[in-house]
N, C-alpha and C positions, 0 to 999 in steps of 0.2 A: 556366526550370529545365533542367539539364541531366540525360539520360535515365540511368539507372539502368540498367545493363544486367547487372546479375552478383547472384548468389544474396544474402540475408541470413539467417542461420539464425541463431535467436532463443532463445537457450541459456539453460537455467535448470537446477539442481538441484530445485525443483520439480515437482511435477503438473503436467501440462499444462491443467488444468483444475481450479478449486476457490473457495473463497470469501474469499481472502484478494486485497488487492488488488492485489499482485503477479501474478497469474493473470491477474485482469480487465483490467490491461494488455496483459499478453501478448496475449492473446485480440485484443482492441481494438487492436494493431497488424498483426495477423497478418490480421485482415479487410479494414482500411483496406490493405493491401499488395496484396493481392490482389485488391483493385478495382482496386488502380491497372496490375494486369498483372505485378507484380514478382515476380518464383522466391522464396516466403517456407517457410521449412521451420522448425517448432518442434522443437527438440532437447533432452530432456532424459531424465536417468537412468532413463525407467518406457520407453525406448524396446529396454531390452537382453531379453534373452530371461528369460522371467519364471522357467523353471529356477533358472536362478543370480541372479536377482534376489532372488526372496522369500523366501530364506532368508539372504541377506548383509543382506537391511532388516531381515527379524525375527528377526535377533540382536539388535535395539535393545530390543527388547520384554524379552529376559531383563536386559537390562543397565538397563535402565532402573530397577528398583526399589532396584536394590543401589546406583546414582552415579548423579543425574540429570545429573551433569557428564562421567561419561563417555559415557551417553546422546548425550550431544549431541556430544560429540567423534567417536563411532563415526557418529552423522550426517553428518556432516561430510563427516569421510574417505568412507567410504564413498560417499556422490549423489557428492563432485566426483570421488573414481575412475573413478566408471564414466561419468558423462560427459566426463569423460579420453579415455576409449575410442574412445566413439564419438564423439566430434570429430575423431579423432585418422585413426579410417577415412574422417571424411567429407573432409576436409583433406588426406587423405595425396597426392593427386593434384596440388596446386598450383595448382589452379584458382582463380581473383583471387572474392573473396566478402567478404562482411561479417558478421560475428559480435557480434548485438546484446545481450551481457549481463547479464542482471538481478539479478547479485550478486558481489562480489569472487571468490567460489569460481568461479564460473562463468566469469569475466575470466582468472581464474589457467587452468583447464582448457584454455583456448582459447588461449592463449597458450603454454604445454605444447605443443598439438597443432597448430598452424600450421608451414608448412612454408618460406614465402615473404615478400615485401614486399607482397606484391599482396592479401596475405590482411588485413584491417583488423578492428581489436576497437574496440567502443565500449562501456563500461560506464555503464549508468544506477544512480544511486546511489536506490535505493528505501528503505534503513534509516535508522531513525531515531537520530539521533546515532552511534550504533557498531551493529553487529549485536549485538558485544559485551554493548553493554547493554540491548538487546531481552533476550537471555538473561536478564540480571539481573534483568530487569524482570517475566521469565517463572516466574524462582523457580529458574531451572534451575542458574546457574552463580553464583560467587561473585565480585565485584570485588576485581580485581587478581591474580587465581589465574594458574597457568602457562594454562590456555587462553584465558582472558579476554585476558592480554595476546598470546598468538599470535594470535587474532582483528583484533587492535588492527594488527599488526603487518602481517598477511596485505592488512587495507583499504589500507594506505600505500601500497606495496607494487604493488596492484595499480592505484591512482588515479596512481600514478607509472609506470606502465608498461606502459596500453592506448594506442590513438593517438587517441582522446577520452572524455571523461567528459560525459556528461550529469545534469545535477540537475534534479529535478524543482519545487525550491524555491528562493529564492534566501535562506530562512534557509540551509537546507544547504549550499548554495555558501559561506555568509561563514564558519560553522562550522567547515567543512572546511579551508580558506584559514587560517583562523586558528590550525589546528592543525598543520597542512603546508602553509608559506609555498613551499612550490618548487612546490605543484601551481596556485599561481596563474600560471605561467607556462609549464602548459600547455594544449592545447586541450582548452577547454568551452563550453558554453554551458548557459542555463536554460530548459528547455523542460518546462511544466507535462504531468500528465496530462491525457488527455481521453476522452472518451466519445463517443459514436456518438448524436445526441439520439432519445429515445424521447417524441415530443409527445405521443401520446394516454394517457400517463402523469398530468399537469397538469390535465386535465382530469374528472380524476375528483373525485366528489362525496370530501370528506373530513367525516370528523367529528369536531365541536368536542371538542377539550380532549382528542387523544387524539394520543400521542407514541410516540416510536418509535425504538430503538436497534440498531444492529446489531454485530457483533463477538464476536472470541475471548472468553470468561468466563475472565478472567486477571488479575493484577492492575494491571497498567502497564494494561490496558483501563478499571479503575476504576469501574466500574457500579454498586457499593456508593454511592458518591457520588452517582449519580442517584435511589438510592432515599430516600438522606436530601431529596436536594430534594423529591422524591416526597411525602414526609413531610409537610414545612412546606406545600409547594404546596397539598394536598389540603385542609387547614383552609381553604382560601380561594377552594377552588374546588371545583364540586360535579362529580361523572360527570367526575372527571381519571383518564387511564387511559397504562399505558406496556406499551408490546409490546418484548420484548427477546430477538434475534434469535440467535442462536449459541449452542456450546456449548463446556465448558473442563473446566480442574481447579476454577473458581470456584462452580459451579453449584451445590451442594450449600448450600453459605454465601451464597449470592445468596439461596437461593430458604428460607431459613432466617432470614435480615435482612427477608424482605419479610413475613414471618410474626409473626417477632413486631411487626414496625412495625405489625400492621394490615391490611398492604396489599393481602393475597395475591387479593382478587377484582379488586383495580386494576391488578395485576400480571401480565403474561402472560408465560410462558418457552417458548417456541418451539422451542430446541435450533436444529440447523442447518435451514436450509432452502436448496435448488437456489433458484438464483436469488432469492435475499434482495432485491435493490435492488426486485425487481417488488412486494415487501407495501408497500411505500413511500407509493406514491400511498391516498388513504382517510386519510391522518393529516395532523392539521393542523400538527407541529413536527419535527422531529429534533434528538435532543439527543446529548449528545456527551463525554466526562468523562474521555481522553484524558491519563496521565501526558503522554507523549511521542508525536511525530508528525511527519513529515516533511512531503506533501501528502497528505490523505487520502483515497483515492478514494471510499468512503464516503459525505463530505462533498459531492462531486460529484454523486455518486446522486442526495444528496438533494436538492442543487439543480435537478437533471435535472427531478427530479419537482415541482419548484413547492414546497418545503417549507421554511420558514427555519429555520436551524442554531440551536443554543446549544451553543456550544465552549469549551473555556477558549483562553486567552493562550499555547499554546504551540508549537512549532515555527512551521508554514507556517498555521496557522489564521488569524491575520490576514491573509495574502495571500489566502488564498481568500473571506475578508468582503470583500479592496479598502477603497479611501477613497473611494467613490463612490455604489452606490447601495447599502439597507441593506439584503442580503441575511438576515440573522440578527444574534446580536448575541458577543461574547466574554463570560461569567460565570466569577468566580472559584474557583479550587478549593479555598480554605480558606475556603470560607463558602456551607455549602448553605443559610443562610436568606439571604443576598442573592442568591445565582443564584435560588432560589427564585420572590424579590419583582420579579427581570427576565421571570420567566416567564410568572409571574401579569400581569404588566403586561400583556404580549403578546396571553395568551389571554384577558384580559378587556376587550380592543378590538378589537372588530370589524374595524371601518376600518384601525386598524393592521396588524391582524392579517391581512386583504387585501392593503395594499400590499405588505408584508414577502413574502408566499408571490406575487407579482409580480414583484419585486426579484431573489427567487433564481431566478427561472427567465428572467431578463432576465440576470442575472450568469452560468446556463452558457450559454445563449446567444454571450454576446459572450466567455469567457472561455475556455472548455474544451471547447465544441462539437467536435468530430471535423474539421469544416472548416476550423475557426481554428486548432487548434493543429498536427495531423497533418502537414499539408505545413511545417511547420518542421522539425518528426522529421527527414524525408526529404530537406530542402536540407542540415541538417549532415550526414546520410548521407553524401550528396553531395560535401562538403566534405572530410570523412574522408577518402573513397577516392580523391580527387585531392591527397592533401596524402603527402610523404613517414612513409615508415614509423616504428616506433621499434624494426622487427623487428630482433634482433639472429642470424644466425644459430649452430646448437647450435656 
């Protein structure tokens, strides 16, 4: 491997910290960097002076009731302005570095504020299908409206015009490709996420018949759907219990569906918690009910911990089952009495139910471990900063 001698700053319009799994990458590369000795500096919009910050943010909060679609436009604008900025200081010297992306806004910012050739952008493509329609999915914006398609627009745009993309899935990659045939002919590669392993996670005592979800309470999250399995499972299973981790605009209607199903003592609503992936270990499933998904890191967590999935059929969810050993299993989303009857299967065998929570901690192991996959990150790094630019100057 060749040595890596110049900064990487790790740009997001997000938190530097939080519970969405954009963060938990961040985080998870920014440590693995700094084992390795490399100048790693996280850069994002909470970095400006909080003066002029918290009152440009919480203008979102008046706008927000009256257009959740301008909402989200003044989001926008706004985080990528101002890490505009400060890109724009950190960069302004020419100094040769690498600017690792975690979202087209972010891609475009840095791109803005680069001064040189020596200066390299790599955007990792974290959204699932479009950011676009996370939105739609969020309830926030409307399909096909003037910001939906500038979203659309801004992604092309900017996956045509860092000097690599990274996917974390290789559904996403064929996706993408199939939608912008010219970006197959630029540099990418697919390099999954991963995680740092926590062993003494696995080995904790779990108990039977008791599952466990985490995520925003939103609709593309879908968690209404795990109560109806909930529903049917529970006739067939005695002390079935579901722990369901985050909090949303859904929560009101979650915890009002588990009410009248019955369920509300088998039901636990938790809201957010610091470090969600550590309630993990203690349950014996992770389930999952996912409209849309790219990789989900999540999904990792739960592997991390010994814990077999139940996912539907979409995005990267079958890449992270594999065709090899049976980490969990894929259930449909238009039939919570058949996911149901996959579930029941699971928790009412032992033996199975053994192997399986085996399986997935044998699949992050060999798949997503911090060892396995990290040092790939950092060879296309690598590969980046000795490959010619696409900088054009102003």
């Amino acid at each position: 491997m060749v040595a890596f001698n110049f900064p990487i700053l790790i740009a997001s319009i997000m938190r530097p910290v939080g519970e969405t799994g954009v963060q938990t990458h961040m985080q998870s590369v920014k440590c693995y960097l700094e084992r390795k000795g490399i100048a790693v500096e996280l850069v994002t919009p909470f970095d400006y002076p909080k003066t002029i910050l918290y009152p440009l943010f919480g203008m979102r909060k008046i706008i927000h009731p009256l257009s959740h679609e301008a909402s989200v436009g003044w989001y926008r604008q706004g985080h990528s302005m101002v890490l505009k900025k400060i890109l724009t200081k950190k960069l302004s010297e020419g100094q040769p570095c690498l600017v690792y992306a975690q979202c087209p806004l972010s891609a475009r910012a840095a791109l803005q504020a680069r001064v040189n050739s020596s200066q390299k952008i790599v955007l990792v493509v974290h959204f699932n299908e479009s950011q676009a329609d996370e939105w739609v999915g969020k309830g926030m914006l409307r399909h096909g409206s003037v910001l939906y398609r500038n979203i659309m627009r801004i992604e092309k745009e900017m996956l045509l015009s860092v000097d690599g993309v990274i996917f974390v899935s290789d559904y996403m990659r064929r996706l993408l490709i199939n939608k912008i045939p010219a970006l197959g002919s630029r540099s990418s590669v697919v390099i999954p996420n991963h995680l740092p392993d926590r062993p003494g996670d696995a080995d904790i005592k779990y108990t039977p018949h008791s599952l466990i979800s985490i995520g925003t309470l939103e609709p593309r999250k879908n968690q209404a759907y795990l109560l109806d399995i909930l529903d049917y499972a529970s006739n067939r299973i005695n002390n079935l219990s579901l722990t369901i981790i985050g909090d949303g605009p859904d929560r009101a209607q979650l915890e009002k569906k588990a009410r009248s199903l019955g369920l509300s003592k088998q039901v636990r609503f938790l809201g957010h918690q610091n470090d969600a992936a550590s309630m993990m270990p203690g349950h014996a499933c992770y389930v999952h009910a996912a409209k849309m998904e790219n990789l989900s890191i999540v999904l990792l967590e739960a592997l991390r911990a010994g814990l077999p999935i139940f996912a539907p059929p979409v995005g990267g969810n079958p890449e992270i089952l594999g065709n090899g050993v049976q980490p969990g299993y894929l259930w449909p989303l238009n039939s919570s009495e058949k996911a149901s009857s996959q579930l029941c299967g699971l928790l009412n065998d032992n033996t199975r139910l053994k192997q399986a929570r085996g399986n997935a901690r044998q699949r992050f192991l060999e798949t997503y471990e911090e060892s396995k996959v990290a040092p790939q990150l950092l060879d296309y790094f690598i590969s980046v900063s000795l490959s010619e630019s696409s900088y054009l100057p102003p």
